[in-house]
N, C-alpha and C positions, 0 to 999 in steps of 0.2 A: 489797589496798588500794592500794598503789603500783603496781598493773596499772591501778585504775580511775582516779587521780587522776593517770598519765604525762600523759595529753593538756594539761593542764594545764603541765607541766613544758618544754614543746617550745619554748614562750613564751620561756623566758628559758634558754635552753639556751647562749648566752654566758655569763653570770650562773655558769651548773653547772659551766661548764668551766672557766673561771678558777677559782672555789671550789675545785672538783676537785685542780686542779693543788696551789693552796696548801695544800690536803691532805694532799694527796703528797707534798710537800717537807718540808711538817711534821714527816711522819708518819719519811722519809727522814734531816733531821736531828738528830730524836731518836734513832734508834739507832746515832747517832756520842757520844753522851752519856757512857758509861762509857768509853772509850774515852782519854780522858786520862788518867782517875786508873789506867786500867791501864798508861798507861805509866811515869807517875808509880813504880808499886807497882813493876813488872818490871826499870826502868832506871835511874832517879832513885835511889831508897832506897838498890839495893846499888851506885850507885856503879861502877855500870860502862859508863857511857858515856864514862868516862876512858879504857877503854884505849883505846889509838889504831886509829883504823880500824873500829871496832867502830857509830859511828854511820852512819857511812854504809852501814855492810850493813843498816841496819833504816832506809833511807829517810831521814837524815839527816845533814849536813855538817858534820861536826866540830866538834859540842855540846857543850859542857861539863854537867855536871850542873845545873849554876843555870840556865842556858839553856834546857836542854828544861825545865826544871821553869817558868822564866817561860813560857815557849811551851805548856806545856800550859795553865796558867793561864789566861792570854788567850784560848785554846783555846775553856773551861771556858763563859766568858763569850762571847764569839761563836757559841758552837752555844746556848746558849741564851737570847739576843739575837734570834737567827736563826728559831729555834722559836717565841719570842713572838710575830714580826713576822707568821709565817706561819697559825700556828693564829688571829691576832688576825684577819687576812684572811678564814679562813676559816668563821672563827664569824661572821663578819659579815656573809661572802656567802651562806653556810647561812642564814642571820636572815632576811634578805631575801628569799630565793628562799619561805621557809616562810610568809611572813608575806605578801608578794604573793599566792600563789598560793591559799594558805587564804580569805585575805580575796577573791579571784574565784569560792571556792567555795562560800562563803558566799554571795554575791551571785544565784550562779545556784542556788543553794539555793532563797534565797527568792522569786527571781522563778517555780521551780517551783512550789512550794508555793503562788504567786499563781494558778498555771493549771491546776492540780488542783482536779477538779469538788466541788460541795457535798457528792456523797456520800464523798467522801473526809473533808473535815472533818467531816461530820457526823460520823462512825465515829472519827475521831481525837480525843484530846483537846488542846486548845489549849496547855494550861501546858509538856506532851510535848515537841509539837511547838516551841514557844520554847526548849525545854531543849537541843532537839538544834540548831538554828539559832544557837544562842548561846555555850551552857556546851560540846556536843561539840565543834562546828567552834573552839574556844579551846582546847579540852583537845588538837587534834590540831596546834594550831599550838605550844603550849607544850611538847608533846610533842618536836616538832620537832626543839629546838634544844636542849633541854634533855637529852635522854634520845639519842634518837638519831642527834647527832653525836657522841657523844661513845663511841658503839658502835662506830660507821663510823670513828672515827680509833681503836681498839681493835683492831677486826679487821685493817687495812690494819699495825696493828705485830704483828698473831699473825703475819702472813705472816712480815715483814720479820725479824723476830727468829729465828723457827724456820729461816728460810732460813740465817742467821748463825752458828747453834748447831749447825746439823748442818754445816758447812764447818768451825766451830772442830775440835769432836768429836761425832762421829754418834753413836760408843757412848754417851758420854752424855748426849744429846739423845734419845737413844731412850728411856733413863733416865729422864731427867726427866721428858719426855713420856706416862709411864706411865696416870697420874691422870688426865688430859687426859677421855679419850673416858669415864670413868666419873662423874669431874662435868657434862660435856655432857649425859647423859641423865639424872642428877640433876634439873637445872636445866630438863632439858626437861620432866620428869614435873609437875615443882611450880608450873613455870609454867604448863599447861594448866589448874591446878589453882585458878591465883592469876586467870587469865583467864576461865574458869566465872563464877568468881564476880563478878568485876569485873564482866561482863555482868550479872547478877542488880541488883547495885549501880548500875548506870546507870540500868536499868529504873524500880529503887524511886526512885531521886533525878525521873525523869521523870514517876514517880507524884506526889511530895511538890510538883514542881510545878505538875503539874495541881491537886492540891489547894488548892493556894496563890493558883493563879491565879483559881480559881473562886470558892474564899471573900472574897478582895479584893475581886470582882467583883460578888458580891451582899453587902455588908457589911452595908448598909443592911434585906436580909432577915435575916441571921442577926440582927443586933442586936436587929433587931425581937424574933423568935419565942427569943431569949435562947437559941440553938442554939451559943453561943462554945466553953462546954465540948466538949460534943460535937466540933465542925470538929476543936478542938487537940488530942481524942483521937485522932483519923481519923489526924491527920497524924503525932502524936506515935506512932503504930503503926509507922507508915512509916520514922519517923525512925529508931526502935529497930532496924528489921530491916536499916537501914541502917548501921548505927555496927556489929550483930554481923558482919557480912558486909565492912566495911572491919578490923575486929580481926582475923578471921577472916584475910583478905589479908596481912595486916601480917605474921603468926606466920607466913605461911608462908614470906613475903620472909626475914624473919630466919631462919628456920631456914636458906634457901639459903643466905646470906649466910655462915653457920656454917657450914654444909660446905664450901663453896668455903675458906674460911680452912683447914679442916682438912685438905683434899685439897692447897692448896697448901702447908702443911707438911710434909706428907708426901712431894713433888717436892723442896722446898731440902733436905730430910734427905737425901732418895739423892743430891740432885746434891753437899753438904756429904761424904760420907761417900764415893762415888766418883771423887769430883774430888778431895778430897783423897790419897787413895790414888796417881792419877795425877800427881800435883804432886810426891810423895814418891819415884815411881819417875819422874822427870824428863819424863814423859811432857805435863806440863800444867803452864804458868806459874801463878803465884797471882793477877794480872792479868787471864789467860784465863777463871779461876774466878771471878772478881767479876763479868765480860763477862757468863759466866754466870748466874749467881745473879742481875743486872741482870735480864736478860731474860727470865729463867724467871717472876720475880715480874713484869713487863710483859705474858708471854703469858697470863697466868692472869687479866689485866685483862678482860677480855674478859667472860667467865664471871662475874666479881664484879661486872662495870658491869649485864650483865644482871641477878644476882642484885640487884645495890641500886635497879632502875630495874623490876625483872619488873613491880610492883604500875603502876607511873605507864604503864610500856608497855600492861600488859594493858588499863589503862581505856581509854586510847588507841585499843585494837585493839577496841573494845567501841564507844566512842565514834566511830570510825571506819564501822565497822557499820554504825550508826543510820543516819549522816547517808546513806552510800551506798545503803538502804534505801529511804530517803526518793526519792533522787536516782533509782532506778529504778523508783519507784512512777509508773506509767502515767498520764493524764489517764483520768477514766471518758467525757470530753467535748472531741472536741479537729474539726478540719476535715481533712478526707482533703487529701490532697497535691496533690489535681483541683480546690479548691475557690475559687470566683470572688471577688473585693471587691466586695462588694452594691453595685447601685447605690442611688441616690437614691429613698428609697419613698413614695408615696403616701401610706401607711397601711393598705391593705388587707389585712386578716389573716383567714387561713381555719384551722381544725383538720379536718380531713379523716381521720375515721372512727380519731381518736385513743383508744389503749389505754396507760396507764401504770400501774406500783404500782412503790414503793422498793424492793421487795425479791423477791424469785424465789416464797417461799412465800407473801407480802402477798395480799390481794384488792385488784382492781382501784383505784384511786381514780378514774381515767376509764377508761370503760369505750365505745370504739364514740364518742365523743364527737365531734359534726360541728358544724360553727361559720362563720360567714360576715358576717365587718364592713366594712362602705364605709368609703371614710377620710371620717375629718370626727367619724366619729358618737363620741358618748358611751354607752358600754356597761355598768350596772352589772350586777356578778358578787356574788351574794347566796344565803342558804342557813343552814342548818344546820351546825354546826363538823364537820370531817372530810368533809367529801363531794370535796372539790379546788379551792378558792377558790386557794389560793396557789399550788397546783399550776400552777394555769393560768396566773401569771405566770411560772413555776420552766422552762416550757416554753417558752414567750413566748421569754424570755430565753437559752433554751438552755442552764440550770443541769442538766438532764437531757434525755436523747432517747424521744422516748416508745417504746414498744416494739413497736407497731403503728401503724400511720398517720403521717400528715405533719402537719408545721405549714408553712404559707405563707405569705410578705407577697409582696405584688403578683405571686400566684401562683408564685412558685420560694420550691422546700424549701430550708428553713433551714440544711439539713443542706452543700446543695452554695455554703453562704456562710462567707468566711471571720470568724472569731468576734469579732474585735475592730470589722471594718465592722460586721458585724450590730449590735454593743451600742452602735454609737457613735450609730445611730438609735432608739435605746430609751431614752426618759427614765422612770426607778424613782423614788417618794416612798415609801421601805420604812414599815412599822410603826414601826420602832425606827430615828431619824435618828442615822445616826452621824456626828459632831464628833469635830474633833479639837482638839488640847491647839495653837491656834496662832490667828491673828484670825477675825473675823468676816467679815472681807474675802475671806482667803483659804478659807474652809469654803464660802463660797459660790461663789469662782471653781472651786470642786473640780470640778463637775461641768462646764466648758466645755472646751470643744475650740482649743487654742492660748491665744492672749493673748488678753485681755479687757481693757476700760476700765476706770475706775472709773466712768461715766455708765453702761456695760451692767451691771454690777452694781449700782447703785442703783436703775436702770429693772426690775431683778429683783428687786429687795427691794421695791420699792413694789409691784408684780404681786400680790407672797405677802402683801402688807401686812404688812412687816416694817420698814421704814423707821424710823418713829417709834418703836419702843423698841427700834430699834437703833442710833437718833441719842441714846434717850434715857440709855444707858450712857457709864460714864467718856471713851473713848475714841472713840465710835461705832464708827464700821467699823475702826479699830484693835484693839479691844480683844479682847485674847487670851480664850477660851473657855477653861474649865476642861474636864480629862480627860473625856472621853464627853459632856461637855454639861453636867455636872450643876449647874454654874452658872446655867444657863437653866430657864424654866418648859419644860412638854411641848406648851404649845402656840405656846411661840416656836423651841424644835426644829422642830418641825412648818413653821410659817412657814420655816424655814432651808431646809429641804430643798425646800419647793416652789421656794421661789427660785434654789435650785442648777440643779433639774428645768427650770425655766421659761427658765435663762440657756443649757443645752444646747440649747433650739429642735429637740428632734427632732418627726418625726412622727407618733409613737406615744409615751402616756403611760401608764403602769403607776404607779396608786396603790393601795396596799394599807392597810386600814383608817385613814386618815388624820385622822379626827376621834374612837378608841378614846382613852380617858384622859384626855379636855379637857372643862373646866368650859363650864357655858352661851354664856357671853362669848368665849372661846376658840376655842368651836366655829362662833360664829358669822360673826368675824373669817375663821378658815381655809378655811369653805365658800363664803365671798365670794371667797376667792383660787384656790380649786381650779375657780369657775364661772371666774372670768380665764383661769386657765391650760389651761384644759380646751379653749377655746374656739378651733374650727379646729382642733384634733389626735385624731388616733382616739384615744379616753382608755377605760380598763379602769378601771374604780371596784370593786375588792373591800370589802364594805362589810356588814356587820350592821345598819347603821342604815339600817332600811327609809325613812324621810322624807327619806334624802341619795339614796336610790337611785333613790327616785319623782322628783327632779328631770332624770333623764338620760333619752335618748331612747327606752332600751333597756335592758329588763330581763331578767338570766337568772339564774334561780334553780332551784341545783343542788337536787338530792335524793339519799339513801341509795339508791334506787332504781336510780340513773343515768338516771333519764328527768328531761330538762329543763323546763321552765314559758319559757316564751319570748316576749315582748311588752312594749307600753308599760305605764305605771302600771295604767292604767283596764280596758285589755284585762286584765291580768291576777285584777285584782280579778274581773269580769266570770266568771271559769274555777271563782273559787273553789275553787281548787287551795291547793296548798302556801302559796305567795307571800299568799294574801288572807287563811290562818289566820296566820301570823306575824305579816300585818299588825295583825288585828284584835288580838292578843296584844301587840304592841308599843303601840298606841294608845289600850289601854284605860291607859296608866299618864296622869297629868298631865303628867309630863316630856315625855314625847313630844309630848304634842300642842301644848304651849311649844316644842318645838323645831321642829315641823309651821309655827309661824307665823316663827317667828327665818329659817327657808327659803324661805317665800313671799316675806318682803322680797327 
């Protein structure tokens, strides 16, 4: 993890160094800590800095006993003064450094996740996906500072102290150090153990948000089909397998935690029991032996910061995972390194003996599929559900590559243009208009390219014929839009998006079933505005409704077959193929043939 996230680090590698350092000093003034009261204990007590001469051979100038004992004092208080001031630097420059760089990782997190193709989201679930862009990349920044620096100023004092203990006395540094290497691999055992599962536990919580995100998402179905119970059993599974697998982590932290105290018992006993022996045979001050025991109980921090932090580490390295998962997951759709900025297009778009399916084992949805439109014209794209209506904006757009043949505008492959020129000449009026939780003004500038007026955006809203009930709200074009829209009817979304479509001015128009789910009134408002916007741009009309399709120049209507039906209204009728049974199916209802005339106007 710290190999993939360095590059990141290089950024503020001033920031690390300073940090660094106050680390080190930190780390350096705390093990001058015991070190008064050992002299306290050695020289002060018994009163032997009186004899004469005797301070100055231990590095001091003719002290009296209340002297050193003030001077240790002050001592006491200035080393850890000094300590404060440095770890306070350096927790602060750790903070920083985790919290910058996290928050850069995040950011190009989600602008990957921006340019990763549909089939990737498709395959992934949303709720997942938010878990790891949100709750991981927080888990690894809270991890950070919390867990470990607090490691990293641990191990920089195992050195510092082991260094100190074997200069005191080796023998029993050796001693102490007994335990050492048989808690390490304690601790290693149960932490792989505590990390398994940690990962298990991420997963499930990525699950519970998926679940979450989807049931919020459709409320409105569950309520309906009274499926409540159900969703909160779904999730309440999840929950459950989740709470045994955090218990499960817990007992295994505490149980380290238990050893480590036990193992380090067992180090103060031999160092109590042969340190005392050597104090006895004059060989060790009692001073020396506190130095001791100080640092023995310091080197074992280490091991017990692990044991109390394994569980918050493991998720961490769990949650670390994902995100770097993520971060290596490929685009299925991206422009080779050779690839030009489109110019300026006509509109003319060809599919040139096009083969696609989603999947390796799938059958074809285009299959051989040849195509050829002048700009200007109006195209509708009509058929039977499943043959590739959508498909064929998903290529359009270069949501997918087909897997034989080309797609072209003004004859160069799409393929040797770079992705974001190409869409910037693609105007989309999806099925489902997505809104955002913010004005009406601005949902509509969404789709323009730079800054915009507010006379181009009303000149847009009147196009979609959206104007007047969008003057006729609290705020007109101020007034904030509720989450997805759902504030608005589906055919004032619908109006929103053309108007978006219309203020982009590209050359080529892609509408996907644009008048599905609108009342008569609705429908006849939007198909007034899609003849406006249509008009002078090569326009794609995917469409069910055969009396919207009989108005464009150009009809093409797919089959299961993969052979096309291709002509105006009248020729097709004329073929009495595919297109003339649909129609004749569509216009025996009344509806339709009301809607037949609500067109003719």
């Amino acid at each position: 993890m710290l190999l993939r996230f360095s590059p990141y680090l290089r950024e503020h590698r001033a920031l690390l160094a300073g940090s660094t350092l106050a680390l080190v000093l930190a780390t350096l003034v705390k093990l001058l800590e015991p070190w008064p009261l050992k002299y306290i204990i050695d020289r002060v007590v018994p009163g032997m800095l009186d004899t004469p001469g005797y301070a100055s051979q231990n590095g001091f100038v003719s002290l009296t006993s209340g002297e050193l004992l003030a001077l240790c004092s002050v001592a006491v208080v200035v080393i850890v003064a000094l300590k404060a001031a440095f770890e306070y630097l350096a927790t602060v420059g750790f903070a920083l450094i985790g919290n910058r760089v996290l928050t850069e990782i995040r950011r190009d997190l989600f602008d990957h996740l921006q340019r990763l193709s549909l089939a990737f989201h498709t395959r992934v679930r949303t709720g997942d996906l938010t878990m790891r862009l949100i709750s991981d990349v927080g888990m690894l920044k809270e991890t950070a500072v919390t867990a470990a620096l607090p490691l990293a100023v641990s191990l920089l004092m195992l050195v510092g102290m082991v260094t100190i203990m074997l200069v005191l006395n080796w023998q029993l540094a050796m001693l102490a150090l007994l335990p050492l290497p048989l808690l390490w691999l304690s601790t290693q055992h149960i932490g792989k153990k505590i990390q398994t599962i940690s990962r298990k536990q991420r997963k499930r919580e990525g699950d519970m948000a998926s679940i979450a995100a989807e049931s919020l998402a459709g409320i409105r179905t569950i309520q309906a089909f009274s499926l409540e119970e159900r969703v909160a059993e779904g999730f309440q599974g999840k929950n459950s397998k989740s709470l045994k697998e955090g218990v499960k982590a817990k007992k295994l932290a505490a149980a380290m935690e238990r050893s480590v105290d036990l193992l380090l018992a067992m180090g103060l006993a031999i160092v109590l029991w042969f340190g005392t022996l050597q104090i006895l045979a004059g060989r060790l001050t009692p001073g020396d032996l506190l130095v001791f025991i100080t640092y023995l109980k310091n080197t074992f921090r280490p091991v017990r910061n692990y044991a109390k932090f394994s569980s918050r580490l493991a998720k961490a390295t769990a949650a670390g995972e994902r995100v770097i998962e993520l971060l290596d997951e490929e685009p299925g759709v991206r422009h080779a390194a050779s690839a030009e900025r489109a110019p300026q297009f006509s509109g003319r778009v060809q599919f040139d003996h096009v083969s696609f399916r989603y999947r390796d084992n799938d059958p074809f949805v285009l299959d051989g599929f040849s195509l050829s439109v002048d700009p200007g014209m109006r195209v509708a794209i009509t058929g039977p559900s499943g043959v590739g209506k959508s498909t064929f904006i998903s290529l359009v757009l270069r949501f997918y590559d087909p897997e034989q043949g080309r797609v072209l505008l003004d004859g160069v492959d799409i393929r040797d243009l770079e992705l974001t020129s190409l869409r910037k000449q693609i105007a989309l009026v999806p099925q489902e208009i997505l809104l955002f939780n913010t004005t009406v003004r601005d949902n509509i500038a969404l789709g323009a390219e730079g800054e915009v007026t507010g006379e181009q955006i009303e000149a847009a809203a009147r196009l979609a014929n959206a104007h007047d009930f969008i003057m006729a709200m609290p705020n007109g074009y101020d007034t904030v839009v509720s989450e997805r829209g759902t504030s608005l009817s589906a055919g004032q979304r619908q109006r929103i998006g053309i108007a978006r479509a219309s203020l982009r001015d590209c050359p080529i128009l892609l509408l996907d079933e644009p008048t599905v789910g609108l009342d008569r009134t609705s429908e006849a408002v939007v198909i007034d505005a899609i003849e406006r916007i249509t008009a002078g741009r090569t326009s794609f009309l995917i469409t069910h409704d055969l009396a919207l399709a009989s108005r464009c120049e150009r009809i093409l209507c797919l089959s299961h077959d993969g052979i096309p039906e291709d002509g105006e209204h009248q020729e097709l009728m004329r073929e009495d193929g595919l297109y003339a049974s649909l129609w004749a199916a569509a216009d025996c209802s009344e509806h339709k043939q009301g809607k037949m005339h609500v067109v003719a106007r």
